[in-house]
C-alpha positions as MATLAB code, in Angstrom:
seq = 'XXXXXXXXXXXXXXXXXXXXXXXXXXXXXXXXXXXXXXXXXXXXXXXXXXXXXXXXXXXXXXXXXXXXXXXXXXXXXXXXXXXXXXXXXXXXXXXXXXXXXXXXXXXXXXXXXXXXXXXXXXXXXXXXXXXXXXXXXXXXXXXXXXXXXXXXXXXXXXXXXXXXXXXXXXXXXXXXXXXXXXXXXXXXXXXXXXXXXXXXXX';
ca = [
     -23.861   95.202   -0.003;
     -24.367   91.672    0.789;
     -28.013   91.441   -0.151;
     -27.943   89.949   -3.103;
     -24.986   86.998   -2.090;
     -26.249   86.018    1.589;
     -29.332   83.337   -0.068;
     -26.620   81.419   -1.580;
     -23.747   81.684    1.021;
     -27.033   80.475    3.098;
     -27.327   77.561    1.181;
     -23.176   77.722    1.581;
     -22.928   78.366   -2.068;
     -20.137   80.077   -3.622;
     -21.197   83.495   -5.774;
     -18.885   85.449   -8.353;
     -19.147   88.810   -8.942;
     -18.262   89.879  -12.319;
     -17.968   93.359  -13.734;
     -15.776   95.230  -16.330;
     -13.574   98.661  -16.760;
     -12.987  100.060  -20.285;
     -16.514   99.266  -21.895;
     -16.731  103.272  -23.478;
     -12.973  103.980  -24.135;
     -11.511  104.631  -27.539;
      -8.742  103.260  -26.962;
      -7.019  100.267  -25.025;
      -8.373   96.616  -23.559;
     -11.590   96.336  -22.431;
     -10.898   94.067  -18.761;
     -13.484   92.050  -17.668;
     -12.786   90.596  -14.008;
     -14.462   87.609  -11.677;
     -14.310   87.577   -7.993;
     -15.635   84.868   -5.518;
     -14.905   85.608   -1.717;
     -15.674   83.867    0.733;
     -18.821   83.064    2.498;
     -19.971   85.620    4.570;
     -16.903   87.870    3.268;
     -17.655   91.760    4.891;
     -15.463   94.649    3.997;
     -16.860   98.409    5.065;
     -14.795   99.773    2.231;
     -15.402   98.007   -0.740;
     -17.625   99.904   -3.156;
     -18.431  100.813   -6.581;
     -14.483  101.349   -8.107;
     -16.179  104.221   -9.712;
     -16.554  105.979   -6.122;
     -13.480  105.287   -5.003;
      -9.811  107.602   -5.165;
      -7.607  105.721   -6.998;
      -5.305  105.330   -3.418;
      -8.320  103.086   -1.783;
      -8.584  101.185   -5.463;
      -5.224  100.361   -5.114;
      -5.544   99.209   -1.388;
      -8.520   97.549   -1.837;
      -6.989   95.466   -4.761;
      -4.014   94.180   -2.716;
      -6.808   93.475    0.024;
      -9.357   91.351   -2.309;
      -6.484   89.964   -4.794;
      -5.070   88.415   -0.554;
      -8.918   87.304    0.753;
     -10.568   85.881   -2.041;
     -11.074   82.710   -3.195;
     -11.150   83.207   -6.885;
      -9.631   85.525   -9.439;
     -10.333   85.448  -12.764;
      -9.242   88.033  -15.398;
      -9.972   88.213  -19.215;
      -8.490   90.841  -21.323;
     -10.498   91.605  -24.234;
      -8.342   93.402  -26.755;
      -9.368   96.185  -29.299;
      -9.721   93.714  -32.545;
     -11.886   91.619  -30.603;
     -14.286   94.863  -29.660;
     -14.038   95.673  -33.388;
     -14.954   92.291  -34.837;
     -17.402   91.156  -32.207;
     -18.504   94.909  -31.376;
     -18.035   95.754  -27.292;
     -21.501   94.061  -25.841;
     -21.001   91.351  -26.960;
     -17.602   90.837  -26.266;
     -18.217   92.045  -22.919;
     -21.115   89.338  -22.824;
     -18.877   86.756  -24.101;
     -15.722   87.339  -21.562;
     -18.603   87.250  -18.589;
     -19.783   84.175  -19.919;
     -16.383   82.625  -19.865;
     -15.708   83.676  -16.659;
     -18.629   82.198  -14.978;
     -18.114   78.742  -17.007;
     -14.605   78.548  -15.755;
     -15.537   79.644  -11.996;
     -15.974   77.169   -8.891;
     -18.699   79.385   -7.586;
     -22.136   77.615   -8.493;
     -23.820   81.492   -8.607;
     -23.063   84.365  -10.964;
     -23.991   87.560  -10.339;
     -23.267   90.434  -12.990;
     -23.681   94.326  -13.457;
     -26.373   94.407  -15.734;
     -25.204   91.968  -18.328;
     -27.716   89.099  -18.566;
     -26.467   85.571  -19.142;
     -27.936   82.002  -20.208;
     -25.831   79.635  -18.564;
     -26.169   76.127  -16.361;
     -25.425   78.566  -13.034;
     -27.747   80.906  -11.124;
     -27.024   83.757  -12.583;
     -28.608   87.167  -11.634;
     -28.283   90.770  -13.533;
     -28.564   93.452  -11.760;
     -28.568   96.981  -12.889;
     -25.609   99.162  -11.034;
     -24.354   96.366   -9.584;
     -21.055   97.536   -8.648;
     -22.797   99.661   -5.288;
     -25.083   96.502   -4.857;
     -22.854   93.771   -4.166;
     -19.584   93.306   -2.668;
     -18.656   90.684   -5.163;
     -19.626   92.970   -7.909;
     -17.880   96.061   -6.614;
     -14.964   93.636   -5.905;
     -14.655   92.613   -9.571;
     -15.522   96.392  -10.361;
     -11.934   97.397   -8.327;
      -9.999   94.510  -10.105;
     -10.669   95.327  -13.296;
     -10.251   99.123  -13.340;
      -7.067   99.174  -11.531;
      -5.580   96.466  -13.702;
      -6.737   98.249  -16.650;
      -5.619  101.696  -15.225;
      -2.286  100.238  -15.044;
      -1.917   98.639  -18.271;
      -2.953  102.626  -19.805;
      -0.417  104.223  -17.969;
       1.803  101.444  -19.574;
       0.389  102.195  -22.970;
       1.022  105.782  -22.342;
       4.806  105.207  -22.315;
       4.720  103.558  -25.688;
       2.410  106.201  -27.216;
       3.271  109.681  -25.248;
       1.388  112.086  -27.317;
      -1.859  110.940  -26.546;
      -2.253  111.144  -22.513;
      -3.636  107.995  -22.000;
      -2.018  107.869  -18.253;
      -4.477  110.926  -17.480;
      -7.571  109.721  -19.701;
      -7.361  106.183  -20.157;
      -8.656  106.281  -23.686;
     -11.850  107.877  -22.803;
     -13.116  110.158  -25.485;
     -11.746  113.691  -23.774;
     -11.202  116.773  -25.810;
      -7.549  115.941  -25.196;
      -7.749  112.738  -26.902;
     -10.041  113.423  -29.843;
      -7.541  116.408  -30.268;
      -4.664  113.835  -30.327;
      -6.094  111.933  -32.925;
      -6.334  114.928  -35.245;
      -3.051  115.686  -34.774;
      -1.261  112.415  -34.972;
      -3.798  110.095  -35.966;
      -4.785  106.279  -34.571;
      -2.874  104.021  -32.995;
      -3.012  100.199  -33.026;
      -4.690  100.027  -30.050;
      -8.127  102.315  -31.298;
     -10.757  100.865  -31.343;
     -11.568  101.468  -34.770;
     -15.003  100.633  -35.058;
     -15.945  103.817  -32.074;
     -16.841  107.136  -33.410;
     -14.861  109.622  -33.584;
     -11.987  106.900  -34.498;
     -14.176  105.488  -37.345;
     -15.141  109.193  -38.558;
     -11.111  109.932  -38.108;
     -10.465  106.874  -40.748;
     -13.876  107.786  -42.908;
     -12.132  111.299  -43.590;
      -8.607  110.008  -44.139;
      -9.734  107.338  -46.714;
     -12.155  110.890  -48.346;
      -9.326  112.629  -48.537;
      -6.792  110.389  -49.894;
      -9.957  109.713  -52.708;
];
């Protein structure tokens, strides 16, 4: 997992890893995280958050958010996505990050950036490099939590069980009780939902 870090913690460089959790949702903030550890950092554990029970997530998070020598978290939220469209708001939160960052490398899951850093891309990232997967655990747990909050506000929709991800459930939700503020109105089926509405009221 440390392939990709261990030229420039040779060259005692600091890297970031930077990933993001809510990219395909229909609902709630996309999170993009940052994580620099330290040089040489090892941790048997830490993996793609993907591939991980949501226990270890949760462990791990506590373990990286302790050990590392950078966090940095940007919450994109759904206006954003709908104005700027979700790549390139991803793109643009990443790019942030790594401007703000002390590390002098970047090193992203798939997302290529032109910036005054060494950055690399590097498709499926998150089981490639510790910093990756570390910024991979950070973001979905944070953004895990924050649905589980949004599920309180808006009960009918289940968002503590699908986290705004397009499920039969949800689409089924939105039929029956419509969009929320925090649809992403610009995703099918929420932009068909609104397409129909607006027919029908014609």
């Amino acid at each position: 997992m440390n392939t990709y870090e261990q030229p420039f913690w040779d060259d005692n460089q600091l890297v970031i890893g930077i990933d993001e959790a809510g990219r395909g949702p229909l609902a709630g903030p996309l999170i993009v995280a940052g994580v620099v550890l330290p040089i040489g950092y090892h941790h048997a554990l830490i993996n793609d958050s993907k591939q991980l029970s949501e226990k270890k997530r949760k462990l791990l998070f506590h373990e990286i958010m302790s050990n590392a020598c950078e966090v940095i978290i940007v919450i994109v939220d759904e206006t954003t996505i709908d104005r700027e469209n979700i790549y390139q708001a991803t793109r643009q939160a990443m790019a942030n990050i790594a401007r703000c960052s002390i590390a002098q490398a970047v090193l992203t899951d798939a997302m290529p950036l032109t910036l005054d850093k060494s950055v690399t891309s590097i498709i499926k990232g998150d089981s490639k490099s510790i910093s990756i997967a570390a910024a991979s655990i950070i973001a979905k747990v944070i953004r895990d939590t924050k649905m589980k909050h949004l599920d309180k506000i808006y009960p009918e929709y289940g968002f503590a069980k699908h986290k705004g991800y397009g499920t039969k459930a949800h689409t089924d939700a939105i039929q029956r009780y419509g969009i929320t503020p925090i649809h992403r109105k610009s995703f099918a089926p929420v932009s068909f939902y609104q397409e129909s509405l607006f027919a029908n009221k014609g």
